[in-house]
C-alpha positions as CSV (number, residue, x, y, z in Angstrom):
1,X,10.9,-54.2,10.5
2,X,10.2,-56.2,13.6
3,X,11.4,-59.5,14.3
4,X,8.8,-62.5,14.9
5,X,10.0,-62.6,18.6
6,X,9.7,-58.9,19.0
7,X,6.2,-59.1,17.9
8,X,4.9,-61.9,20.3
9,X,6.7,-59.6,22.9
10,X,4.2,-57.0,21.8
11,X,0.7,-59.1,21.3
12,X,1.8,-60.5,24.8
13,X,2.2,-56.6,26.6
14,X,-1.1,-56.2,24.8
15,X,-2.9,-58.6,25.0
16,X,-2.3,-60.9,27.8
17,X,-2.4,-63.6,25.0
18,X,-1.3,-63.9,21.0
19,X,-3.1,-62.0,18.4
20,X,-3.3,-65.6,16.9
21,X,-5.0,-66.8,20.6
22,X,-7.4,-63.9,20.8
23,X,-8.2,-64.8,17.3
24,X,-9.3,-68.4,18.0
25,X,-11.3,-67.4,21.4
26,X,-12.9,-64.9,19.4
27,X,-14.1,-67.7,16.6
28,X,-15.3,-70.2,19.3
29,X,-16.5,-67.9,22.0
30,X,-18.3,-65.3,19.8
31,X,-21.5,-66.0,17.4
32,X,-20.9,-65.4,13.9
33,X,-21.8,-61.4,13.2
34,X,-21.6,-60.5,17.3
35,X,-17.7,-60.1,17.3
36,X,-18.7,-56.3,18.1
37,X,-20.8,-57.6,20.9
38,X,-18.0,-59.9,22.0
39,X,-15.7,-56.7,21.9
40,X,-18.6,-54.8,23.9
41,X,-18.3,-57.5,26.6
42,X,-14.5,-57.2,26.9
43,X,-14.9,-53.5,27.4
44,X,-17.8,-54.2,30.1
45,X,-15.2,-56.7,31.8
46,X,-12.3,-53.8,31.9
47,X,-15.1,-52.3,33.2
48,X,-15.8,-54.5,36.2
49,X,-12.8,-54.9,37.3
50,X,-11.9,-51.1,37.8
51,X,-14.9,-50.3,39.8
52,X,-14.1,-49.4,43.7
53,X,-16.0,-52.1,44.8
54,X,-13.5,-54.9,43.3
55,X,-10.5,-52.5,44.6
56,X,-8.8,-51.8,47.9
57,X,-11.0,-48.5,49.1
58,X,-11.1,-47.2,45.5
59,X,-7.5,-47.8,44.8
60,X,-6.9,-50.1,41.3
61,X,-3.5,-52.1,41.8
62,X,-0.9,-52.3,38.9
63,X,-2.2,-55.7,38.3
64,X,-5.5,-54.8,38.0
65,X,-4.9,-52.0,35.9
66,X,-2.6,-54.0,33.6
67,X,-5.5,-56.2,33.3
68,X,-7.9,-53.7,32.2
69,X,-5.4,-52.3,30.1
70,X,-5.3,-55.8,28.1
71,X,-9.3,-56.0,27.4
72,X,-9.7,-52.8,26.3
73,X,-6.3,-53.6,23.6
74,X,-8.0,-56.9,22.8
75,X,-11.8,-54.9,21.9
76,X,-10.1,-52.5,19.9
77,X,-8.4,-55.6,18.2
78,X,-11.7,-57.6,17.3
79,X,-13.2,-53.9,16.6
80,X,-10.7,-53.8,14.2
81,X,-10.7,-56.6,12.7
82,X,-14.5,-56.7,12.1
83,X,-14.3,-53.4,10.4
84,X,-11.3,-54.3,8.1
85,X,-13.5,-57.6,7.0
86,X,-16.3,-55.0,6.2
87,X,-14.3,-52.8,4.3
88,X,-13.1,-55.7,2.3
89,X,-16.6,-57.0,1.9
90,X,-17.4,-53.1,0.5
């Protein structure tokens, strides 16, 4: 079992925020029933910032890599969560 600390730790790595943090931007940012757009959008973003023009001739930095890595981990989280809340709605 994982300690409270060790799993902040985690959300952090993944994230680039709480699970608890991602959850609130999630409730005020997205419109109720577009969390999978929202998640869409976070994907589009990890996206963006890959693409060689954004990048030193192509090349995608640790930082920006570590960036992308983070909105992809939070889209798969609010994808998630929306289909665990449909599953429970089933």
């Amino acid at each position: 079992m994982k300690t409270d600390k060790e799993i902040l730790a985690w959300e952090l790595q993944a994230y680039g925020m709480t699970k608890a943090q991602l959850d609130t931007m999630v409730k005020q940012q997205a419109f109720p029933g577009q969390e999978m757009m929202f998640a869409a959008g976070m994907l589009s973003d990890a996206q963006q910032i890959m693409d060689p023009e954004f990048n030193d001739e192509g090349w995608v930095s640790p930082k920006t890599a570590n960036e992308a890595r983070q909105f992809i981990n939070c889209a798969k989280a609010i994808m998630f969560d929306y289909l665990n809340k449909q599953r429970k709605a089933a």
